[in-house]
N, C-alpha and C positions, 0 to 999 in steps of 0.2 A: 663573585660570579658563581651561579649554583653550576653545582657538577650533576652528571644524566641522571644518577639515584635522586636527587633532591628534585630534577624538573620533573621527573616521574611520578615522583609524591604529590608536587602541586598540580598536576594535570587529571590526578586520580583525585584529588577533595576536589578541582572544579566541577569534574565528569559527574560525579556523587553530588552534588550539590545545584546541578544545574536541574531545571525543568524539561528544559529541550534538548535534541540532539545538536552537538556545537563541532561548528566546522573545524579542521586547523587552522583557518586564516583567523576563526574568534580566540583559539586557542593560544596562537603566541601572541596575541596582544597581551595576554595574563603577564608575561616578562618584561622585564625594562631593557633586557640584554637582548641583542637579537639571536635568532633561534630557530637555523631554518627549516621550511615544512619538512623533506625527509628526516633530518631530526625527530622532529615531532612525531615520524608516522611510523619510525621505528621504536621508539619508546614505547607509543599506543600498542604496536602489534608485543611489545616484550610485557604490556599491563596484560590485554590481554590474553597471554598464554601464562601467566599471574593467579588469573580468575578461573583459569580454566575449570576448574575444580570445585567452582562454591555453586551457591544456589543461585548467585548474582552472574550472569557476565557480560562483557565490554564487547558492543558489537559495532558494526559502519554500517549506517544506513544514507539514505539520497541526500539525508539533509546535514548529517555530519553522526559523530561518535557518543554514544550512549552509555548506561551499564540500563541492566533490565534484569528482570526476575528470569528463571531459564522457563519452559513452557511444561515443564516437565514438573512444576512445583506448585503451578497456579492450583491444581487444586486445593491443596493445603492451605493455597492464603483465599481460598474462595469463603475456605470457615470460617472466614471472621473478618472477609468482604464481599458479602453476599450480591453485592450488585450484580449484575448481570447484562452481560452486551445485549445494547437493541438488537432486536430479531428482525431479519429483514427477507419478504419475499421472495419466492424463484424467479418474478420478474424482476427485481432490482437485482439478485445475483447474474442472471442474464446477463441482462444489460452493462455491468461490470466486468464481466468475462468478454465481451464482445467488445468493450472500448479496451481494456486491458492490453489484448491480442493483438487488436486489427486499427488501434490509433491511426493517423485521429480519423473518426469516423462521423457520419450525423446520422441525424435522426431517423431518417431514412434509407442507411445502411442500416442501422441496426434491427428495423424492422424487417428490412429483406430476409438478413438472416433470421431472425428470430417467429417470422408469417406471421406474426399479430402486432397490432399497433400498439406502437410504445407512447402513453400517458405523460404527459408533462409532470404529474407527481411522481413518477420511477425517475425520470433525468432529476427533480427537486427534489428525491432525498438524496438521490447521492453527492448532488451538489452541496445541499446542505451538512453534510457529513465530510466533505473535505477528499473527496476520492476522487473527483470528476470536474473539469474547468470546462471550458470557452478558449479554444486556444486560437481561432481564426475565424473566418466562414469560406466556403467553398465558392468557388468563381462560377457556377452556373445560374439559371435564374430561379430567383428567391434567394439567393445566396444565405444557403441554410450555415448555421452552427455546428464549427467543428469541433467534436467535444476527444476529449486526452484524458490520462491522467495524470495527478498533480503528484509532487513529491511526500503529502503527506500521507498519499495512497502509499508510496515503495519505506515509508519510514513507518507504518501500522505494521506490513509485512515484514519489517526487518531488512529492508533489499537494498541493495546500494544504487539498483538498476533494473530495468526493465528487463534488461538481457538475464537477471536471475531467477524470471517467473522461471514456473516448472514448464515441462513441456505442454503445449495444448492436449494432445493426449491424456495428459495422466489427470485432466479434469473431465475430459468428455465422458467419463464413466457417469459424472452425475448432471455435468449439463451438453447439450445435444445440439453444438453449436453451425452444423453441418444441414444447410438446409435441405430438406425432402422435393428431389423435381415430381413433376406430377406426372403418371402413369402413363398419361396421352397429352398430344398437341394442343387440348382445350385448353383454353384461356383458365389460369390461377382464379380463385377467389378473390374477391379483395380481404386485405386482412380483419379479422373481427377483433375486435375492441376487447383485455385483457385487464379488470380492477386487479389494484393494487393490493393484495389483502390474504392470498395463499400464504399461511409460514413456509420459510422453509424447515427442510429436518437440522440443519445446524445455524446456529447464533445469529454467524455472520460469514462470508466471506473470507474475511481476515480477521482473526481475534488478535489485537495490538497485547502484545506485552505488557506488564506491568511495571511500567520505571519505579525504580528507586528514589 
């Protein structure tokens, strides 16, 4: 029977060696012995306070426990991984921040708040990027698309949960999710049509870490 330094060691070569992030419940299947989750989840928390110190460290994200490069380094490995995160417009960061916040929401909530109509290519890149699902439809008629977001949105972020975004505040500096009533009683505009095609001033969103 392994004693806690030796589970600790094989938990750290799977961790290092896996792709994805690995829950505990994929985690004790690694043992023949059983091994239960608090076990497990105090080991993890003794790796990472281990790591605390290196360039690498061991974090819990939605979808289970990582190691990652710290963010504080990625430039250094940019030298000599020049890739660069897709750039993605102030409509799709919008539109991100407003399903984020205000889950689950549709299509036309998100136009409310946003007063210009949202494109079917802004909902299809973020779907196609993994940040944004179909989680129901709403019970009125059309019974629009209720859109969330998916766990490999809060595992890009590093987040174990929704409840660890930042505060709505401390984005509203760069997006203005607060819509504007209008001056007098006359009837709103209807909203004008907004391409997809403005950069914004940074990458993305969420710049995902670099796993190991």
């Amino acid at each position: 029977m392994l004693n806690p330094s030796e589970v600790k060691v094989v938990l750290e070569a799977a961790l290092l060696a896996a792709q994805e992030p690995l829950p505990i419940s994929e985690l004790r299947k690694i043992f023949d012995e059983e091994i239960g989750a608090d076990t497990i989840r105090k080991l993890l928390e003794e790796l990472r306070e281990a790591w605390k110190d290196r360039g690498v460290e061991l974090v819990a994200t939605a979808s289970g426990w990582r190691f990652q490069t710290r963010a504080s380094y990625q430039k250094f490995l940019e030298r000599i991984h020049p890739d660069k995160a897709p750039r993605y417009s102030r409509a799709v960061l919008e539109t991100l921040a407003i399903v984020a916040y205000r889950q689950p929401v549709t299509r036309g909530d998100i136009e409310e708040v946003r007063g210009v109509t949202v494109s079917a290519e802004v909902i299809g890149r973020l779907e196609a990027r993994g940040w944004v699902e179909v989680i129901g439809h709403k019970e009125v008629p059309g019974r629009p698309a209720l859109y969330a977001t998916t766990k490999t949105f809060l595992d890009d972020l590093g987040l174990r949960s929704l409840q660890e975004l930042p505060p709505l505040e401390d984005i509203a500096q760069t997006f203005d999710l607060t819509p504007t009533p209008p001056p007098d009683p006359q009837p709103a505009p209807a909203p004008q049509s907004e391409p997809d095609s403005q950069p914004a001033p940074d990458e993305s969103a969420a710049a995902q870490p670099s796993a190991v």
